[in-house]
C-alpha positions as CSV (number, residue, x, y, z in Angstrom):
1,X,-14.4,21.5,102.2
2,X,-13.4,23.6,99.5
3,X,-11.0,25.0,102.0
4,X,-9.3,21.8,103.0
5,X,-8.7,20.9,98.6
6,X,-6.7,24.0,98.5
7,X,-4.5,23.5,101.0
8,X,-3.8,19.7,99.9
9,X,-3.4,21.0,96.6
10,X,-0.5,23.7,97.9
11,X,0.8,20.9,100.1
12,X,1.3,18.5,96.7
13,X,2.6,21.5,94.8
14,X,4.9,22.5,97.7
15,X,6.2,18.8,98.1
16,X,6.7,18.4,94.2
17,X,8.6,22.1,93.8
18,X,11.1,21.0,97.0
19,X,11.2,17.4,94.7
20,X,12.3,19.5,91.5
21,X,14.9,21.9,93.2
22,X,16.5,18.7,95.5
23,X,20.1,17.7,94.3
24,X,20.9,14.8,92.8
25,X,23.8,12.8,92.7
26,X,26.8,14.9,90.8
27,X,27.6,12.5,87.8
28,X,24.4,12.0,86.9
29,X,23.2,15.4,87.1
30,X,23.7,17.4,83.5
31,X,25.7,20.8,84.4
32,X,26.9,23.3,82.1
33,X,30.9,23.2,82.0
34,X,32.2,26.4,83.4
35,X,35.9,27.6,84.0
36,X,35.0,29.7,87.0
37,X,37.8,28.4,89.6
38,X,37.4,27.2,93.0
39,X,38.3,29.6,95.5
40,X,42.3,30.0,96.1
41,X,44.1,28.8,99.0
42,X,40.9,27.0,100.1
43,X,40.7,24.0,102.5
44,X,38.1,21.1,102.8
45,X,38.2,18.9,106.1
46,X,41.6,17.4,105.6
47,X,42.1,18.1,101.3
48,X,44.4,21.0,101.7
49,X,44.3,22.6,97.9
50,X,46.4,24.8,96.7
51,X,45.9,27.2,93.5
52,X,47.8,26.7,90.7
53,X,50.7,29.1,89.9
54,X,53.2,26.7,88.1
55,X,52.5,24.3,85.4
56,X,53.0,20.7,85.9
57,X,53.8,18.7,82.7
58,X,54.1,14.5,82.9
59,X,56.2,13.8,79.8
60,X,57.0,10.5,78.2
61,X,60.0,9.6,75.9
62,X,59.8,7.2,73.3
63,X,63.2,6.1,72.1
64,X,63.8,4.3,68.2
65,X,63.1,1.4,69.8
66,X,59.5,2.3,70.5
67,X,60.0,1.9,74.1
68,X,60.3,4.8,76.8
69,X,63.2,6.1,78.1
70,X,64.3,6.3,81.6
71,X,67.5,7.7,83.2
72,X,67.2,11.5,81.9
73,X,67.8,14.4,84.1
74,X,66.6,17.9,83.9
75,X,69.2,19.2,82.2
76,X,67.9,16.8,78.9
77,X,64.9,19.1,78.7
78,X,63.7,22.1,76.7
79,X,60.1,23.8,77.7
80,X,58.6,26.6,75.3
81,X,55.3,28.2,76.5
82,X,54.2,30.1,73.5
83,X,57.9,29.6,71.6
84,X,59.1,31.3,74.8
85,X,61.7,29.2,76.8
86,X,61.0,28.8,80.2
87,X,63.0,27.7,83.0
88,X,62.4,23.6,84.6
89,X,62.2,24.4,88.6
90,X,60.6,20.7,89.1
91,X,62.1,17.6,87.9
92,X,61.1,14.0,88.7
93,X,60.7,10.9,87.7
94,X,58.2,7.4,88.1
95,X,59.8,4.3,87.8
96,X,57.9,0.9,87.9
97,X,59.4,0.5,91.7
98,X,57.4,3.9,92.7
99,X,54.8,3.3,95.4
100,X,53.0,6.1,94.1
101,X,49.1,5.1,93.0
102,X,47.9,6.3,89.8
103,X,44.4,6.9,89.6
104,X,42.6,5.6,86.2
105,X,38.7,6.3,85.2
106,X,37.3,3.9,82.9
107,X,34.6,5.4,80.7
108,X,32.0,3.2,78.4
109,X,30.2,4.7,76.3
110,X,26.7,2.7,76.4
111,X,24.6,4.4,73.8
112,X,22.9,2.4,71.4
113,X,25.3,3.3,68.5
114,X,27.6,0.5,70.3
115,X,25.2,-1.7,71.2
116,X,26.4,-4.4,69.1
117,X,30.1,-4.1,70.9
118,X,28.8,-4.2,74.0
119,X,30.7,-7.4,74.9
120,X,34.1,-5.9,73.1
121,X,33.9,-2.8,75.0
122,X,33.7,-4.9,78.8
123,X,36.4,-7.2,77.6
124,X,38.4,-4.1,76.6
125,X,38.1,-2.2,79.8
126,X,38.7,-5.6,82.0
127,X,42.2,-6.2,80.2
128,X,43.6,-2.6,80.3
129,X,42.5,-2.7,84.0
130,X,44.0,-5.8,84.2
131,X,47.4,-4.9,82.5
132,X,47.9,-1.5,83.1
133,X,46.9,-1.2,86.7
134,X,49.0,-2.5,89.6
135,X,47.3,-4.6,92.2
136,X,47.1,-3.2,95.6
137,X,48.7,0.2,94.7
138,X,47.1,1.8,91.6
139,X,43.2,3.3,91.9
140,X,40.2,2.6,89.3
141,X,37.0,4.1,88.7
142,X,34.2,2.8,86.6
143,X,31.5,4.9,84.7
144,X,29.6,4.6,81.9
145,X,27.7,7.6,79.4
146,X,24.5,7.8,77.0
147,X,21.9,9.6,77.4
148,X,23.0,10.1,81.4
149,X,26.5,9.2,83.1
150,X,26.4,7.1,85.5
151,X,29.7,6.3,88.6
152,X,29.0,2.8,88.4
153,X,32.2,2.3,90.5
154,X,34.3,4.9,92.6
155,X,38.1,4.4,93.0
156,X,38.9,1.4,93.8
157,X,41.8,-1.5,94.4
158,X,39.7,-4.2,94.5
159,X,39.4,-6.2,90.9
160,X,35.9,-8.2,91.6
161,X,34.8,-4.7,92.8
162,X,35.5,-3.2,88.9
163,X,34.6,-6.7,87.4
164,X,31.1,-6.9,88.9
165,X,30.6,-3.3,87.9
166,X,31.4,-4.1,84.0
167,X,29.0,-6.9,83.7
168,X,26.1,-5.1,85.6
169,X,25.8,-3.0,83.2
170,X,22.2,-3.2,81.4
171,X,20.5,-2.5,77.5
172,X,22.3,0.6,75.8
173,X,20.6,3.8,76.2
174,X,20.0,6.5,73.7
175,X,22.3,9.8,72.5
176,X,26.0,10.1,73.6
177,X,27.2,12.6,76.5
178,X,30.9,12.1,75.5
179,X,32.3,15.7,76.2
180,X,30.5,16.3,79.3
181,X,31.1,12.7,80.8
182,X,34.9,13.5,79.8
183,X,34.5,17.0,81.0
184,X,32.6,15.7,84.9
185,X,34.7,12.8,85.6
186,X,38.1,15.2,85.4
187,X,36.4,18.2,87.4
188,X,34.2,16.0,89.5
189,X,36.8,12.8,90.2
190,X,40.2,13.1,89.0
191,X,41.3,17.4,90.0
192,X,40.5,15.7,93.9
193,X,43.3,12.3,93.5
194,X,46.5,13.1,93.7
195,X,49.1,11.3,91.9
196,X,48.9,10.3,88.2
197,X,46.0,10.6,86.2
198,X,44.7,9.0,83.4
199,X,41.2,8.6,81.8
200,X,40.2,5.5,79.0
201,X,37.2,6.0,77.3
202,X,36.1,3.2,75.1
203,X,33.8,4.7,72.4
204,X,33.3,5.1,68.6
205,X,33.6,9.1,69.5
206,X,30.8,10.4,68.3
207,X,29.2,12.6,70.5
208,X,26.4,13.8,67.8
209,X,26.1,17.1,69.5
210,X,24.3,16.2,72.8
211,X,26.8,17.2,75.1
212,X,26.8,20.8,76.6
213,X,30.2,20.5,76.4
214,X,32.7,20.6,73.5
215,X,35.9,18.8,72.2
216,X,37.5,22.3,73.3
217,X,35.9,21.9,76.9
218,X,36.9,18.6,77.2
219,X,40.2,19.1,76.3
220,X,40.5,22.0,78.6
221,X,39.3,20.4,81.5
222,X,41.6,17.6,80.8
223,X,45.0,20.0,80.7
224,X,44.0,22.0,83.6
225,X,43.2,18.8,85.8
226,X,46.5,17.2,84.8
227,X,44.3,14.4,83.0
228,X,45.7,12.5,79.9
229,X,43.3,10.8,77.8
230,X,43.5,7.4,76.3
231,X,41.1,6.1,73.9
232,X,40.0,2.5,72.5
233,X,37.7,3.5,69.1
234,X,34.8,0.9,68.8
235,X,35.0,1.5,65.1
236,X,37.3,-0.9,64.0
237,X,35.0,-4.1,64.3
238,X,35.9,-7.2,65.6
239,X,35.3,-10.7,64.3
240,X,31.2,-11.3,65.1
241,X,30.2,-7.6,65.7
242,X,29.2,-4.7,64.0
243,X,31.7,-3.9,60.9
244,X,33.7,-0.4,61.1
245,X,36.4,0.9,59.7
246,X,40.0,-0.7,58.9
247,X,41.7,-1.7,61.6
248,X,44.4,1.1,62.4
249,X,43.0,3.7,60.2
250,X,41.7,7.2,61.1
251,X,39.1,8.6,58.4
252,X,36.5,10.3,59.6
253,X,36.0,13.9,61.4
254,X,34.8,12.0,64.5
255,X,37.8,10.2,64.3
256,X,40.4,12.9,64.1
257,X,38.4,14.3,67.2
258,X,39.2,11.6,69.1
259,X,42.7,11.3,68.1
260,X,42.9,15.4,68.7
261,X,41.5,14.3,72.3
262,X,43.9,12.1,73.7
263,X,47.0,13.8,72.2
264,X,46.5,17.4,73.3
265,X,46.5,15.6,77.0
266,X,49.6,13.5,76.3
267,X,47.6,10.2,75.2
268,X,47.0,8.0,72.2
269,X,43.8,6.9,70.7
270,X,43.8,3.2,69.4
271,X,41.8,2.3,66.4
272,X,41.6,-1.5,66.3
273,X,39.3,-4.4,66.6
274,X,42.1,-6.9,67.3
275,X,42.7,-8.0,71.1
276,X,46.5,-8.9,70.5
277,X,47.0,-5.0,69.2
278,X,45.3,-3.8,72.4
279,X,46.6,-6.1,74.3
280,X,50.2,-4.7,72.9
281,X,48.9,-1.2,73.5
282,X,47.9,-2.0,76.6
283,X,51.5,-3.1,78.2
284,X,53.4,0.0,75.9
285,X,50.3,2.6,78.1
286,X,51.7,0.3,81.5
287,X,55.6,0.9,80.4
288,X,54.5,4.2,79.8
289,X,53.0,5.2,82.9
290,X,55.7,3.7,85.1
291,X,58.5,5.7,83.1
292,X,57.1,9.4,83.4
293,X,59.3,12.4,83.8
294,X,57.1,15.1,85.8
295,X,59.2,18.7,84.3
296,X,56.9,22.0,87.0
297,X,58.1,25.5,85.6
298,X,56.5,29.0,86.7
299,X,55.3,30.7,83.4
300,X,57.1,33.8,82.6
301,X,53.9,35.3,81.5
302,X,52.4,35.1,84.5
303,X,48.8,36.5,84.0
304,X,45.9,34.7,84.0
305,X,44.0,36.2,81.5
306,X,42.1,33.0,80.3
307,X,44.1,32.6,77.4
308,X,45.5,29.8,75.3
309,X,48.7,28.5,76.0
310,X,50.8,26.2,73.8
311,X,53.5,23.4,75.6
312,X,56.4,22.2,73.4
313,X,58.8,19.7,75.2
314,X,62.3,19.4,73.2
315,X,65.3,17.8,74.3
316,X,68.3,19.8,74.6
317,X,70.6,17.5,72.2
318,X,68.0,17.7,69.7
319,X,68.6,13.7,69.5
320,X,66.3,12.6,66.4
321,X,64.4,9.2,66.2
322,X,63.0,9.7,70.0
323,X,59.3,10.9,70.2
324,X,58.1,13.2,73.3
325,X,54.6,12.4,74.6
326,X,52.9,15.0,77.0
327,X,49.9,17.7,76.9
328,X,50.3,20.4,74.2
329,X,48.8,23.9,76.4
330,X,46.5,24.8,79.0
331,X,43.9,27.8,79.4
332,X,45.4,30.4,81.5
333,X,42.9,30.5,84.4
334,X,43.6,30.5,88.3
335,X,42.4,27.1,88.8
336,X,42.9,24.6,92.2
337,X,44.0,21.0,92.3
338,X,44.3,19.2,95.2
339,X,48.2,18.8,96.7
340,X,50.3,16.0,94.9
């Protein structure tokens, strides 16, 4: 008798150690952010990917009118890697006629310091899906981040897909994994689309220190994958909610985080509560999109020795009043993206 109890015993503890060690699904598994690079040259069913050995920039120009500019050439560019100049081997450009999709993440954060902007954050996500994404052509995902992060939607074209996704979502949970949701929807998600791609996260950007990750990871995995960031701050307040800060202002350190965030990718942050400003920021990010210049040079210092390297975009007549959006560096690590 005794005999048969200790083998059901080892049978439960067997069972329960194969339970523990069993993956689960990748976004909603915790995993310490590493820059060890995928293997070079390597190739996965039909994703051919090739490692990284140029630097490919997506820059923006705003003009004194506050709009972008289109009809540049190469020749209007300036590139500095470290103050050195470097030479533009790659030049093109994405109109609003280009078939080319762009693939967008939405992330929410859902922790229970937004709890009482729930319904502001789903009405902000649905109208920059709405406005900035083009039907039929352009790519969203959906995923949300407290105390887990959750893929509540992968890519996607289809609108009631996204929509039903938004308003499924349940009560707020607790802490805030805002780095590492930022840091495993670029490595896990957007290094494997090709095309464009961006990342909103609508948060009040205050991780509180739960995340393995740092601002500095985040912000590397965003440059290295090609991602920029845009952000909607939950701080502002909105007429029935929570109260926050002014509308438009940046005070705190967890604000200047978030702001460092989306412009080191070639983003903005927006802190406002009123839906005519985003709704204004949302068609300038559309405009913006569909009127990118995409500059690929071949770093003259050409070892990648893990360092940090800092982007400066000029152009070449030095013509004031016009503003030049894209990512400010990269870490110099031999990295893989999948073929654009």
């Amino acid at each position: 008798m005794r005999s048969i109890v200790h083998r059901l015993l080892f049978a439960a503890v067997f069972a329960l150690t194969l339970f523990v060690m069993s993956p689960s699904s990748a976004l909603s598994q915790q995993k310490q952010p590493s820059p060890t690079p995928t293997p070079d040259d390597q190739e996965q069913g039909d994703t051919i990917r090739t490692t990284i050995r140029e630097v490919r920039i997506p820059v923006t120009v705003i003009g004194k009118d506050k709009q972008p500019v289109a009809g540049l050439t190469k020749n209007d560019f300036l590139i500095y890697e470290d103050k050195k100049p470097q030479v533009i081997k790659g030049f093109s450009f994405t109109s609003d006629k280009d078939t080319t999709p762009i693939y967008v993440a939405v992330l929410m954060d859902t922790s229970g310091s937004v709890a009482g902007k729930l319904k502001f954050e789903q009405e902000s996500a649905k109208n920059f899906i709405y406005t900035v994404v083009g039907t039929r052509r352009d790519r969203v995902a959906f995923a949300t981040f407290d105390h887990e992060i959750k893929l509540r939607q992968d890519f996607t074209d289809k609108l009631d897909y996204l929509d039903k996704a938004i308003d499924n979502i349940g009560k707020p949970g607790n802490r805030t994994l805002f780095y590492d949701a930022v840091w495993e929807i670029c490595d896990e998600k957007m290094r494997n689309v090709p095309g464009r791609r961006i990342i909103v996260v609508i948060t009040d950007g205050d991780d509180n220190n739960y995340s393995r990750a740092t601002l500095k990871d985040a912000i590397d995995i965003a440059q290295r994958t090609e991602t920029t960031i845009f952000a909607v701050s939950t701080k502002a307040g909105l007429s029935g909610t929570a109260p926050g800060v002014e509308m438009g202002t940046v005070e705190s350190d967890v604000d200047r985080d978030l702001q460092k965030l989306c412009e080191e990718t070639g983003g903005a942050a927006f802190f406002t509560g009123s839906e005519i400003a985003l709704e204004r920021a949302f068609n300038m990010i559309s405009k913006e999109l569909r009127t990118t210049y995409i500059l690929t040079y071949t770093p003259t210092n050409n070892k990648y020795d893990g360092s940090e390297r800092k982007i400066e975009v000029k152009l070449a007549d030095n013509r004031g009043g016009y503003k030049i959006k894209t990512r400010k560096g990269y870490k110099a690590i031999s990295d893989s993206l999948k073929k654009q």
